[in-house]
C-alpha positions, 0 to 999 in steps of 0.5 A: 954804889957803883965805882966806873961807868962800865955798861950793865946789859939786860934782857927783857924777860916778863915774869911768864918767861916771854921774850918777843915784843910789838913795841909803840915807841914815842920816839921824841918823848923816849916813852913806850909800851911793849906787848907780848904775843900772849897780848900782854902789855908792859910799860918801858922803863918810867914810861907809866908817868907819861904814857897816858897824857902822850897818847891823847894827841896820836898814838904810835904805831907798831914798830917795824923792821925793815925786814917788816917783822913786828916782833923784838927781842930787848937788851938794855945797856945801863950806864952808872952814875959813879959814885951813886947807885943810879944810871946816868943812860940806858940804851934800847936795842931791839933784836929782830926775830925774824932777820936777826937785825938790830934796831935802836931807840935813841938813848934814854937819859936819866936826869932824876934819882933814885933810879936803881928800879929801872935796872930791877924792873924794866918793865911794869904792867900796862892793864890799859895801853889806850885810855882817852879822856876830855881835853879842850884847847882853844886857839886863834887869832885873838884881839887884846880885848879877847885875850884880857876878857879870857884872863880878867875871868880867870882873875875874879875867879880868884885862881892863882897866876904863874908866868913862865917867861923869858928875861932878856935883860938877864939871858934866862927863863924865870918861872913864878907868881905874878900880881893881876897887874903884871899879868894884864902887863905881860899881855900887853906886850910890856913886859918880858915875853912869856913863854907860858901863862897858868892860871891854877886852882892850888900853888904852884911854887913847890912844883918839880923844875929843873935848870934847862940843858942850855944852862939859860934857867928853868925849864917848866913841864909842858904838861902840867896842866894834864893832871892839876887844876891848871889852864895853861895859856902858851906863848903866842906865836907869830905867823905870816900875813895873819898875826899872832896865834894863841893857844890855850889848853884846859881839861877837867878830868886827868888820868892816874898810872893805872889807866883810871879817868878821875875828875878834878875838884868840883869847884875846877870843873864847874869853872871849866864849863863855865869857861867855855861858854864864856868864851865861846860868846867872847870870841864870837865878838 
């Protein structure tokens, strides 16, 4: 149990004794993988939980230094959280082999416990860094028709439907089931906005959430429906002069930590591919 937030420092060392690294960094998302002269690949810190599903969308270049070397030595400064056996921070700082100038990745904040693995192993092997598997989104200018046509399919395939929406009234975000009626209701614009709109294969009430850092109540991951059998309709969006744009995302394979592509339930993908000629002839309406 540590007893003051005095800085733990680390250098990175593989298990082969290597210390030069390429680093792919998505900086928004604070997840990265490194590799090694002898091209082997490692997960930074809990960078395996994401890797894959951020990757699917764009994936990060090599980072360089302005010297324009490609290769880094790494120190991680781990804060303590007093009283527990995890860390609160670790700051990334990447060496120049070339120059010798240092070059930062923003703080990564840890928020989950335990979190002690992350000091005793830094690193973890990356057999695969670039894996894609199938993913499908929807968008556009959607009619009311439209859009309760798409909901009314996902209600008689008798899937369970969550709103993560926005309470005005009370200030905060809620997250939680909701009755066709309600549903059919917050599309029409008579409820609350909602934020997001998943309509799931399983229940969804025992999902990991945490309480938003502007205190105004639960913060929902945006990814959930990557790896559960979820089709997740966003929030709409208001542009200019063309109305409101929806978006929807759905996929019927996912990708486990180890890089491997997996189906999800039968009964999940038969309705996915079902769904997407239904709505394909709806939205040519």
């Amino acid at each position: 149990m540590y007893q003051d937030e005095n800085t733990i420092s680390k250098a990175i060392v593989t298990p082969d004794g290597e210390t030069d690294f390429q680093i792919r960094y998505i900086r928004e998302e604070n997840v990265g993988i490194v590799c090694t002269p002898t091209n082997r690949s490692y997960f930074l810190l809990d960078s395996a939980d994401y890797w894959y599903d951020l990757i699917q969308e764009k994936y990060p270049p090599v980072m360089k230094c302005s010297c324009k070397n490609d290769r880094f030595n790494l120190m991680l400064h781990y804060t303590p959280r007093v009283g527990t056996e995890d860390f609160k921070e670790i700051r990334i700082d990447c060496l120049c082999t070339a120059c010798g100038k240092s070059k930062r990745i923003p703080t990564v904040k840890i928020d989950y416990s335990p979190s002690a693995q992350l000091l005793t192993h830094p690193i973890t092997p990356c057999k695969q860094p670039k894996i894609k598997y199938k993913t499908y989104s929807l968008a556009g200018y959607w009619s009311n028709d439209q859009l309760l046509g798409m909901a009314e399919y996902f209600l008689k395939k008798d899937l369970l439907v969550y709103c993560w929406y926005w309470d005005s009234q009370n200030t905060e975000r809620h997250f939680r089931e909701v009755s066709a009626a309600e549903l059919r209701a917050f599309l029409a614009g008579e409820r609350e906005n909602y934020l997001a709109i998943y309509f799931s294969e399983k229940s969804l009430d025992s999902m990991p959430m945490h309480s938003g850092a502007d205190g105004k109540g639960v913060v929902i991951q945006q990814d959930l429906w990557r790896k559960n059998a979820v089709v997740v309709l966003h929030g709409p969006f208001m542009v200019m002069s063309y109305g409101m744009l929806h978006h929807m995302d759905f996929c019927s394979e996912y990708l486990d930590k180890d890089g491997n592509v997996l189906l999800k339930s039968p009964s999940f993908c038969a309705m996915i591919q079902d769904f997407r000629k239904y709505s394909k002839e709806l939205l040519a309406t």
